[in-house]
C-alpha positions as CSV (number, residue, x, y, z in Angstrom):
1,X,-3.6,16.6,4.4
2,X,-4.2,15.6,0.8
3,X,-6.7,13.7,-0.3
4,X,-4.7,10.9,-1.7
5,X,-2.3,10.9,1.1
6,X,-5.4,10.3,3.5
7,X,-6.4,7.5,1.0
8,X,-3.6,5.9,1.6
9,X,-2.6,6.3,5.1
10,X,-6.0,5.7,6.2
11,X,-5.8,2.0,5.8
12,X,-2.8,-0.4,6.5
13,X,-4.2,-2.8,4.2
14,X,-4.0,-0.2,1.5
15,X,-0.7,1.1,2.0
16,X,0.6,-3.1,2.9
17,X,-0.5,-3.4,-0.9
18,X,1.0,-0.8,-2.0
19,X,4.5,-2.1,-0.5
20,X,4.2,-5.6,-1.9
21,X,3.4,-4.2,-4.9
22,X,6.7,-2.6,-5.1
23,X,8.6,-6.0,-5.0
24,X,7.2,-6.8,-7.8
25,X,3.8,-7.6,-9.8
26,X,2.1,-10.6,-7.5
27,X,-1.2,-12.2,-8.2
28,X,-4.3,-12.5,-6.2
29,X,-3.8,-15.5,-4.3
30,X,-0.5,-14.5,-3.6
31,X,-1.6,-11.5,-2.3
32,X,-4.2,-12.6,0.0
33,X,-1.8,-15.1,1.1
34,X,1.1,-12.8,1.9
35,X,-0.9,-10.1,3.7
36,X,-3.6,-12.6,5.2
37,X,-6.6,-11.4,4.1
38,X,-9.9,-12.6,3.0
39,X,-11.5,-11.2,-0.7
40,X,-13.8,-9.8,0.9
41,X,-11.6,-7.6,2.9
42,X,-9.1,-6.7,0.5
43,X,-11.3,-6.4,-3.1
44,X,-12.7,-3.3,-1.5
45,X,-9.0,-1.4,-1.1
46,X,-7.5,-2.7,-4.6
47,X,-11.1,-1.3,-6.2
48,X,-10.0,1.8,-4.1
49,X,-6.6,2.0,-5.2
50,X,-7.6,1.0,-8.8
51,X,-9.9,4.1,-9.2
52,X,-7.3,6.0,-7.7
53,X,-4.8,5.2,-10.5
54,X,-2.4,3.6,-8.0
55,X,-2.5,-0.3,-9.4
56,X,-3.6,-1.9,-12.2
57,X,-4.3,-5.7,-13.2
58,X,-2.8,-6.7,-16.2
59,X,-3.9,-10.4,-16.9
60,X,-3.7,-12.2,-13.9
61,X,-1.4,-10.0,-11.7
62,X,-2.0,-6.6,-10.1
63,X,0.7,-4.1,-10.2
64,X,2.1,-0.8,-9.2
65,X,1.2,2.1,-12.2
66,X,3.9,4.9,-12.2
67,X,1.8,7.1,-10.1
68,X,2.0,4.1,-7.3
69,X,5.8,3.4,-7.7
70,X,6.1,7.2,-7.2
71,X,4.1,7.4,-4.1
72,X,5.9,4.2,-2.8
73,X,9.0,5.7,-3.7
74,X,7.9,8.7,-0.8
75,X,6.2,7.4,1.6
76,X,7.8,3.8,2.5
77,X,11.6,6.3,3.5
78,X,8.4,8.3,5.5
79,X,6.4,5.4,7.1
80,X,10.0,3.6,8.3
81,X,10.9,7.0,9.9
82,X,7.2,7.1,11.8
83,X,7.9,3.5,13.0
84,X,11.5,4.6,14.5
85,X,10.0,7.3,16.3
86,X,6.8,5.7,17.6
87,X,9.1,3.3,19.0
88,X,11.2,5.8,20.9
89,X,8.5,8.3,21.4
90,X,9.8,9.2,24.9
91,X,13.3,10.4,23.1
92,X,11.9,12.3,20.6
93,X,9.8,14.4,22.6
């Protein structure tokens, strides 16, 4: 598995960002109020996904750079497909 596909589905707090991110550019305290979390719990994944090239903070608001929307664009069609079978694991085996 890649390295930045491991990044990312490594940590649900990551990739949660990454989804909200796609709706639209949201600021910090309506981050940690949307995904209830603490700063100290989240500051460490958007450093993460900063360095990675995923988001970006422009002024007050983080955001999705085009590499994120991209990902985004991949993997939420691949993590809703995941959930389906997880949930009827028994039929798909």
């Amino acid at each position: 598995m890649s390295n930045l596909l491991t990044l990312i589905t490594t940590s649900e707090k990551r990739k949660q960002l990454l989804f909200l991110l796609s709706k639209g550019p949201q600021e910090w305290d309506e981050i940690k109020t949307q995904m209830d979390v603490s700063a100290s719990g989240m500051l460490p994944q958007i450093r993460i996904l900063n360095d990675e090239g995923l988001i970006t903070k422009e002024g007050k608001e983080y955001l999705l750079t085009d590499l994120g929307q991209l990902i985004v664009d991949l993997l939420e069609p691949l993590d809703k497909t995941l959930k389906v079978i997880e949930q009827q694991k028994k039929f798909w085996q």
